[in-house]
C-alpha positions as CSV (number, residue, x, y, z in Angstrom):
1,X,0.0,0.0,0.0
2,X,1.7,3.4,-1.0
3,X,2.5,5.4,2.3
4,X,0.3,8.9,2.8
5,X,1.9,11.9,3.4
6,X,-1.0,13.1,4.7
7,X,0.1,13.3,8.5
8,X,-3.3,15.1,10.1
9,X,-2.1,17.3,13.5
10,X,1.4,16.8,12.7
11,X,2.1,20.4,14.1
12,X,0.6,19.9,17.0
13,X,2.9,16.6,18.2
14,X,6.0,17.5,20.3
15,X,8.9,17.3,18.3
16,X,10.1,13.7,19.4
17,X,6.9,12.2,18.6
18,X,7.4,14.4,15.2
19,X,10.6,12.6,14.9
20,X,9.3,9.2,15.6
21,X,6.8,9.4,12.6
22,X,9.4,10.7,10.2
23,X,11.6,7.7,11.4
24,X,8.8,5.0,10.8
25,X,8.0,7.0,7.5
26,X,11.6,6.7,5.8
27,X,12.7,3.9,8.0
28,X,15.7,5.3,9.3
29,X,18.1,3.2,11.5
30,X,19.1,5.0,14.9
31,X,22.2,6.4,13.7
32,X,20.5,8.3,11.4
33,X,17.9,9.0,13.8
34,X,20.7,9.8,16.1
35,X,22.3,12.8,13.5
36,X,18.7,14.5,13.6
37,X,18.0,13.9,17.6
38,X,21.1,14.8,19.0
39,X,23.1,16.6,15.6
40,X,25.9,13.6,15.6
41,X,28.2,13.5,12.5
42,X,28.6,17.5,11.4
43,X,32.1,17.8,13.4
44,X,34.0,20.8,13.4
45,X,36.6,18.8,11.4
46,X,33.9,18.0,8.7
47,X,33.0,22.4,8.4
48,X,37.1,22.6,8.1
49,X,37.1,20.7,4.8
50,X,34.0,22.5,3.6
51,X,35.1,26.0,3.4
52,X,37.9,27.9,3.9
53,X,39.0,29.6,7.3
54,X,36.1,27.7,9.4
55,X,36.2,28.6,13.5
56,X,32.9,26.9,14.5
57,X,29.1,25.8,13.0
58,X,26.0,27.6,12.9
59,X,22.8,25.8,12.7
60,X,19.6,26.2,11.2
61,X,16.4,24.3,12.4
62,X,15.4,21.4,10.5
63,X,11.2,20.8,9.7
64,X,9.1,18.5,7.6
65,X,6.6,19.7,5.9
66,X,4.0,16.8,5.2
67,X,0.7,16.2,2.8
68,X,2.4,16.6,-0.5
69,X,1.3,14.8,-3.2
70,X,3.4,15.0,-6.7
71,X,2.9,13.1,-9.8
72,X,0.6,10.5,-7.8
73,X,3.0,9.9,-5.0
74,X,3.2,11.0,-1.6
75,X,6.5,12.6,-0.3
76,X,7.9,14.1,2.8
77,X,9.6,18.0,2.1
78,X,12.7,18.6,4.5
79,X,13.0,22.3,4.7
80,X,15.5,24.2,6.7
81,X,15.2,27.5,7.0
82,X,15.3,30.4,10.0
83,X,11.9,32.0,8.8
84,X,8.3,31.0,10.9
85,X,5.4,29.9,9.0
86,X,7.3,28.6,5.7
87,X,7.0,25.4,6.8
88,X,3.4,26.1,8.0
89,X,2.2,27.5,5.2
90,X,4.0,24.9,2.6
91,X,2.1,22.0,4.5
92,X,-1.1,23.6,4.7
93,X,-1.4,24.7,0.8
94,X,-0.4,20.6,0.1
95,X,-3.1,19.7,1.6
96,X,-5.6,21.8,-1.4
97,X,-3.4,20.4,-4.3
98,X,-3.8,16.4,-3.5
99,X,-6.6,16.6,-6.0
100,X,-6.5,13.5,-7.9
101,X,-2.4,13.1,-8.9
102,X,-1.3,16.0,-6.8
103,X,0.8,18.7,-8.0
104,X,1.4,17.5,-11.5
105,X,5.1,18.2,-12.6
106,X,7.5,17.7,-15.2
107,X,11.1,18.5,-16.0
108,X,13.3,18.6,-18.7
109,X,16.5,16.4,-19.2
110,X,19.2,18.5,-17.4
111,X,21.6,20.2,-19.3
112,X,23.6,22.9,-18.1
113,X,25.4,25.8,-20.6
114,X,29.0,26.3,-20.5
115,X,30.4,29.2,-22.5
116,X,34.0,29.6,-23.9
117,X,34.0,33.5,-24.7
118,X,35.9,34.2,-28.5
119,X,38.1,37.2,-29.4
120,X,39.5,37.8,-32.6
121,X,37.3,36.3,-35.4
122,X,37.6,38.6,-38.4
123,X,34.3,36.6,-39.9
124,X,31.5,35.6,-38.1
125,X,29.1,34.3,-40.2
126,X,32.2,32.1,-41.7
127,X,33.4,31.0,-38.3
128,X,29.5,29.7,-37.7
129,X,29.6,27.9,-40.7
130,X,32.5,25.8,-39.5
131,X,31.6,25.0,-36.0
132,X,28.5,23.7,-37.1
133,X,30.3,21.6,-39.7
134,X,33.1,20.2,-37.0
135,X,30.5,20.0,-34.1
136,X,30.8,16.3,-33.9
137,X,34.8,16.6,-33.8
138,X,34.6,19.4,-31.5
139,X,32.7,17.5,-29.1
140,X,34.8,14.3,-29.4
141,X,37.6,16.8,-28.3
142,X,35.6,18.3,-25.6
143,X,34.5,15.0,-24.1
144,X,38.3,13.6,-24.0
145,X,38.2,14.1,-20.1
146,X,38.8,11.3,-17.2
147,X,35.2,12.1,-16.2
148,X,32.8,9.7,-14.3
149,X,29.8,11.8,-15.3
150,X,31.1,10.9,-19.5
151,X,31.8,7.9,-18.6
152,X,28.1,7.4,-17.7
153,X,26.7,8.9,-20.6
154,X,26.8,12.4,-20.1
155,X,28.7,15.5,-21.2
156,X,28.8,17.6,-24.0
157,X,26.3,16.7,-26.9
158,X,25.6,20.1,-28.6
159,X,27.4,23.2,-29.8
160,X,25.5,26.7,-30.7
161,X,27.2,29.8,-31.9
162,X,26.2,33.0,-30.4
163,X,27.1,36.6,-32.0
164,X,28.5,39.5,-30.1
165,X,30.4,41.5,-32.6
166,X,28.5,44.3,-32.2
167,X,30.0,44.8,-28.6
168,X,33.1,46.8,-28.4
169,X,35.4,44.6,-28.6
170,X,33.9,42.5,-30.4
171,X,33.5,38.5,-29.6
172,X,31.6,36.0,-30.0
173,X,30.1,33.1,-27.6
174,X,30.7,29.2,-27.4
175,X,27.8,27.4,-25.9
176,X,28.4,24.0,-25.3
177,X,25.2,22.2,-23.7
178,X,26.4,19.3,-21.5
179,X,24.2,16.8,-20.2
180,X,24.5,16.6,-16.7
181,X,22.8,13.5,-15.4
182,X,22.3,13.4,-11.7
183,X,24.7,16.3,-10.9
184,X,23.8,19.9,-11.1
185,X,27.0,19.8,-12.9
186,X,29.3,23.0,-12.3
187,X,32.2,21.4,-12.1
188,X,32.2,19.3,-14.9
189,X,31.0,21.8,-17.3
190,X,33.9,24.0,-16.7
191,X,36.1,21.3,-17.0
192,X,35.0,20.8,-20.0
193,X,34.7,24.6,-21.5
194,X,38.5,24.5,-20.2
195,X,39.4,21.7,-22.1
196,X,38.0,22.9,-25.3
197,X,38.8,26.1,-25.6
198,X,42.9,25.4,-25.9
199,X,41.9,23.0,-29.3
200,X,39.9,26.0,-30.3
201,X,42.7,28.8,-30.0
202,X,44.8,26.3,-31.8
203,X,42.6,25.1,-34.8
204,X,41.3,28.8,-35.6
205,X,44.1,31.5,-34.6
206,X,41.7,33.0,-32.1
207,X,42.1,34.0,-28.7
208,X,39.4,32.2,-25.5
209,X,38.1,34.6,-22.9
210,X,36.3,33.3,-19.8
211,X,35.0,29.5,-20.0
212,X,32.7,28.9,-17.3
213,X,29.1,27.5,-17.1
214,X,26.1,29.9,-16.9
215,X,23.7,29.6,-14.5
216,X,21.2,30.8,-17.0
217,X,20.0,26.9,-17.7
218,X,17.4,28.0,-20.0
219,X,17.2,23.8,-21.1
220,X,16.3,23.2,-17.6
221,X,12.9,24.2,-17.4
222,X,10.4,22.3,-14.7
223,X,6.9,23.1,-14.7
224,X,4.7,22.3,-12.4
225,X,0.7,22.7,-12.0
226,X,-2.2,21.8,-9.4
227,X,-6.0,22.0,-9.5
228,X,-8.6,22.8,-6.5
229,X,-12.0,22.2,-6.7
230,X,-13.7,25.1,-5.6
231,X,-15.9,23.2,-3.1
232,X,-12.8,22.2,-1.1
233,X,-11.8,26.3,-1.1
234,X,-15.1,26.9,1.2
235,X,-18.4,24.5,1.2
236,X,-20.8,27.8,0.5
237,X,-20.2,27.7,-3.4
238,X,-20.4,31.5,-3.9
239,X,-17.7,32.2,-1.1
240,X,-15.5,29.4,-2.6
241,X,-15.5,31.5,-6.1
242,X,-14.8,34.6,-4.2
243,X,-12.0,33.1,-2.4
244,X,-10.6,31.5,-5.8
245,X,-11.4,35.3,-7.7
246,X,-9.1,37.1,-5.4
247,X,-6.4,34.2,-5.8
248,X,-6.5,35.3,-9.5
249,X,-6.5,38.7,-9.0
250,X,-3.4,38.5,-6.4
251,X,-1.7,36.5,-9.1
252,X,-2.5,39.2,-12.0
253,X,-1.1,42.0,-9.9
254,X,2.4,40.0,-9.8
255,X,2.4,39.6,-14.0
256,X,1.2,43.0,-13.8
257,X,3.5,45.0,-11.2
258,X,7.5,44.1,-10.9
259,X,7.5,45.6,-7.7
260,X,4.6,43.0,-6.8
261,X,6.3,40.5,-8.7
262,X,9.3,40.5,-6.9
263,X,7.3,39.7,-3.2
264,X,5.7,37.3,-5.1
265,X,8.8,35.5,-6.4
266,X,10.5,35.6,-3.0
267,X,7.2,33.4,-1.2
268,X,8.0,30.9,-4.3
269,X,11.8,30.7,-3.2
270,X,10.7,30.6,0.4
271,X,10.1,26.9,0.1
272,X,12.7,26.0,-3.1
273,X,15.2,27.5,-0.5
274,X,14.5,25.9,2.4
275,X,14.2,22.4,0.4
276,X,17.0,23.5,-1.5
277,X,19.3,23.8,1.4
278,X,18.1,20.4,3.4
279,X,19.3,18.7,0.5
280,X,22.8,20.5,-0.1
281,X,22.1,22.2,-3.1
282,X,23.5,25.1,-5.0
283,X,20.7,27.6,-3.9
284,X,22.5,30.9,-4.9
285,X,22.2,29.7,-8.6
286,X,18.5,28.7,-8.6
287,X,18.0,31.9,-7.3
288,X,19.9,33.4,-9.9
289,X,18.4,31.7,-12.6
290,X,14.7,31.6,-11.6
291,X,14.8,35.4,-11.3
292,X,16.5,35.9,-14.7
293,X,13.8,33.3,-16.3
294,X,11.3,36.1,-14.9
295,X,12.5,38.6,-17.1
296,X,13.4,36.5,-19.8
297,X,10.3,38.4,-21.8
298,X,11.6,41.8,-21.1
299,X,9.7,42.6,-18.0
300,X,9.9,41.0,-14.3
301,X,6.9,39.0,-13.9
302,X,5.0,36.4,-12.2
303,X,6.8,32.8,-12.0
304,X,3.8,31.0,-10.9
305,X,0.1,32.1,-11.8
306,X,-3.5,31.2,-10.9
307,X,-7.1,31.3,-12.3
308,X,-10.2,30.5,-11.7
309,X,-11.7,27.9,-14.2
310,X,-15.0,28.4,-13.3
311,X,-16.9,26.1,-15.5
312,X,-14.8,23.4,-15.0
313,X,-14.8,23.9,-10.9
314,X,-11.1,24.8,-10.0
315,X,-8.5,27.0,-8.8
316,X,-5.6,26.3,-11.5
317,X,-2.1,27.4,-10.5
318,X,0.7,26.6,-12.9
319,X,4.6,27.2,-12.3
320,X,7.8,27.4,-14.5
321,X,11.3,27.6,-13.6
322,X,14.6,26.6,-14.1
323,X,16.0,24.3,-11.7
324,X,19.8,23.2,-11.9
325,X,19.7,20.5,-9.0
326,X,21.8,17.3,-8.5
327,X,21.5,14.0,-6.1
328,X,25.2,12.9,-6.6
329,X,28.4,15.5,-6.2
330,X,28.6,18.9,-3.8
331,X,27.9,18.3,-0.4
332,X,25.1,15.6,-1.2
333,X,27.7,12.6,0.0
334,X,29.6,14.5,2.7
335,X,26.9,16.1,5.3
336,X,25.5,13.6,6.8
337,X,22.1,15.6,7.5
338,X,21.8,16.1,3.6
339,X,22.3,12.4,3.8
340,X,19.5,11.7,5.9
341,X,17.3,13.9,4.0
342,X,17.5,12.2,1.0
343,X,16.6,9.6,2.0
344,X,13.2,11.1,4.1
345,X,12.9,12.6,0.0
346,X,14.0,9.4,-1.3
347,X,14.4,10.9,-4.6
348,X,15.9,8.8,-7.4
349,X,17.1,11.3,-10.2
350,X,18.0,15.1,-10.4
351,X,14.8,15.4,-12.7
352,X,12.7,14.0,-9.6
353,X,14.4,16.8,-7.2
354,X,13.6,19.4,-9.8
355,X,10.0,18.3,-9.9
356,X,9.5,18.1,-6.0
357,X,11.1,21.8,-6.0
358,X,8.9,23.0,-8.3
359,X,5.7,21.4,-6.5
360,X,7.2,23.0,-3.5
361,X,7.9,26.6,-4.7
362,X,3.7,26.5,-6.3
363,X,2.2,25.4,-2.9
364,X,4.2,28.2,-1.4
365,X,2.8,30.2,-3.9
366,X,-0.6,29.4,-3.1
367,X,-0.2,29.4,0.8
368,X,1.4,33.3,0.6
369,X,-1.3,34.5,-2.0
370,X,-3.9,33.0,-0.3
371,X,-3.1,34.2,2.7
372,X,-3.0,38.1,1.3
373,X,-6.7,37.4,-0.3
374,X,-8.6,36.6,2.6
375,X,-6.7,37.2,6.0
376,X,-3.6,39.0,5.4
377,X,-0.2,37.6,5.4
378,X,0.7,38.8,9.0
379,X,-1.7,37.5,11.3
380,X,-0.8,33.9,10.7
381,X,3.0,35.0,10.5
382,X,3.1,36.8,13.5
383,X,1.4,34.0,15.9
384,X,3.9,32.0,14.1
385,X,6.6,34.4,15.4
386,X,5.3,34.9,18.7
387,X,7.4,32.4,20.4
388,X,10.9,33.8,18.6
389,X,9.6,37.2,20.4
390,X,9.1,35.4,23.5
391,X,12.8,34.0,23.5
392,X,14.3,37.4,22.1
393,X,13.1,39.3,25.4
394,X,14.6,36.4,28.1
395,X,11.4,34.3,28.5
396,X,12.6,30.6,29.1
397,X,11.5,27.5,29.5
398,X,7.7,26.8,29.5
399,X,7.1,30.6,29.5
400,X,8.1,31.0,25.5
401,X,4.8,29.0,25.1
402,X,2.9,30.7,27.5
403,X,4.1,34.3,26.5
404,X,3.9,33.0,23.0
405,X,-0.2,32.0,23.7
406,X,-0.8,35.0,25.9
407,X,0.3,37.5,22.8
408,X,-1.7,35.8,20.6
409,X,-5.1,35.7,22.7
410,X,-4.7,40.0,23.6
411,X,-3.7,40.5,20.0
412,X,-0.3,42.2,21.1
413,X,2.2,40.4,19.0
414,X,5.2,42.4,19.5
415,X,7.9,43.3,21.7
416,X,6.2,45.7,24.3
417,X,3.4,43.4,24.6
418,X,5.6,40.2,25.4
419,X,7.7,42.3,27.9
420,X,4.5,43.3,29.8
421,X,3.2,39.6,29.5
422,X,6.2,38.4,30.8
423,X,7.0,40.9,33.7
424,X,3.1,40.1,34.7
425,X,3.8,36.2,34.6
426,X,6.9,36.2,36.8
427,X,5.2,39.0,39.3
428,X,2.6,36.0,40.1
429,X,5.2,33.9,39.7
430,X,6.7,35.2,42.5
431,X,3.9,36.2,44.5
432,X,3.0,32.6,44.5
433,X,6.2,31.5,45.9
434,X,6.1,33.2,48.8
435,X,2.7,32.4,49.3
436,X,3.3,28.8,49.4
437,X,6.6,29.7,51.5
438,X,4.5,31.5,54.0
């Protein structure tokens, strides 16, 4: 029987009963229990062979969020992340889009671009002509590396020609597109750009510029799309459409409005990120490329959108964005947290990664936008945050949650409030003592 994702009150467990049911869930044996409980395996030694100058480790907290459903099967999303009500919000917008399949996604093979910049080509249009002749010998050349990635299948299979001589000085672009496999491939496509570019200096009497890959990964494209029936929304059929109405209109604004836009973009890489970084990926260059796919038309816009389909019934969202994400190479086999995670994701392929971080980034979406259409964003933020104000102004203990509640009820969710809450608590605190000691 396929396992349910669909863990009902999971919020509301403590955190070690949390644990247990993540434990059961992906069947993790107690050392790797052990490296979530108690943080055992990220040594000081392991950060020193990570990065350079290392003097100690900061930690970020670890949650799952549950309910997803992607492509007909159900997964558990480890997100890290310092923010309140990511997590939250992620799980609760899952639980809309588990209509029928789930989030439906798909993802293109994954190549990467690597460019090997040219200098000194006195004919352009001629030089094109004979690249595109020689591709399959240029490629031979560029694949004549010691690489386990070839080995398996992958590297460079295409060559495009791109013109710059109207720049001053003038050049022109090498884009070799290198199929990846399971890596998100950096490293082996500037190997390969470097190993190129000598043969081409050589063969045509020109000079190479930079060779590096570009994080533009315009052939990795993921999109990713959900329907909710409009009687799941609200059970009062003309206050479900209104709910679904100002979903669209929230999502128009963000094609509309860069500004807009932009706020909206960030909720979608609130939850890319935070899976993103469970699972040791590059996060910097999905950010990098997701926002440059949202101008790729000329104006910022909108990754993910939403409309009501109202004579079929649903709230449609779609998403699409590139996603240069690996399972093998980075950090992915020396963290042992990222280790773990993996397999709580237990993803088989970088194309299945891609798709769960799509699904992730348009429930996110949906949660944020949702949220601004009927409520507001910060109520349920800020009684999310509550407790971190609690702890930032020296309550301890069991009195972060009762702070935390106290805030909540009165509706003063800041720092004043939580001072006076606190001062008040401890004052019959102490009264109480010496009651009980008289």
């Amino acid at each position: 029987m396929e396992r349910s994702s669909r863990f009902k009150g999971f919020h509301k467990l403590s955190m070690e009963a949390r644990l247990e049911r993540v434990v059961q869930w992906a069947k993790l044996d107690s050392v790797e229990r052990d490296i979530l409980a108690k943080h055992f395996g990220f040594t000081l030694e392991t950060a020193d062979r990570m990065i350079e100058n290392a003097l100690g480790i900061f930690p970020f907290g670890l949650g799952i969020a549950p309910n997803f459903r992607i492509n007909g099967r159900d997964y558990l999303i480890p997100m890290c992340i310092e923010e309140p009500s990511v997590i939250a919000a992620a799980s609760n917008a899952a639980r809309y889009l588990r209509f029928e399949q789930g989030i439906r996604s798909k993802a293109q093979p994954p190549r990467m671009i690597g460019q090997i910049q040219l200098f000194g080509i006195s004919n352009p249009d001629r030089f094109k002509r004979q690249i595109l002749l020689q591709k399959q010998e240029l490629l031979q050349v560029a694949n004549n590396l010691p690489s386990r990635l070839i080995q398996l299948g992958g590297g460079a299979k295409d060559i495009e020609v791109r013109d710059f001589s109207h720049a001053s000085p003038p050049f022109l672009v090498l884009h070799i597109l290198v199929d990846t496999k399971d890596a998100m491939g950096a490293n082996a496509v500037n190997s390969i750009c470097e190993n190129l570019a000598p043969y081409l200096e050589q063969k045509f009497q020109i000079k190479a510029g930079l060779k590096i890959l570009s994080n533009l990964c315009t052939h990795r494209l993921v999109r990713a799309s959900g329907k909710i029936p409009l009687h799941w929304l609200h059970e009062n059929p003309r206050k479900a459409e209104k709910i679904a109405h100002a979903v669209e209109l929230a999502s128009r604004f963000a094609e509309e409005d860069p500004y807009r836009a932009v706020t909206h973009n960030k909720g979608i890489m609130n939850g890319i990120d935070a899976l993103l970084i469970a699972l040791g990926q590059d996060w910097r260059a999905v950010e990098a490329a997701a926002h440059a796919h949202a101008s790729q038309k000329g104006k910022y816009t909108a990754l993910a959108t939403w409309r009501l389909q109202k004579n079929k019934g649903f709230l449609e969202g779609n998403i699409e964005i590139p996603l240069p994400v690996g399972t093998v190479g980075g950090i992915t086999g020396v963290h042992p947290t990222v280790k773990v995670n993996q397999k709580i994701l237990n993803v088989s392929s970088a194309q299945e990664l891609a798709q769960i971080a799509a699904a992730v980034g348009l429930a996110q979406n949906l949660a944020a936008i949702f949220a601004l259409s009927t409520e507001g964003i910060q109520r349920g933020h800020m009684q999310l945050h509550s407790r971190n104000i609690a702890a930032s102004i020296g309550a301890q203990g069991p009195e972060i949650d009762k702070v935390a509640q106290l805030m909540v009820a009165q509706g003063t969710i800041h720092l004043q409030g939580a001072q006076e809450i606190l001062s008040h608590l401890r004052k019959k605190q102490n009264g109480t003592h010496l009651r009980q000691r008289s």
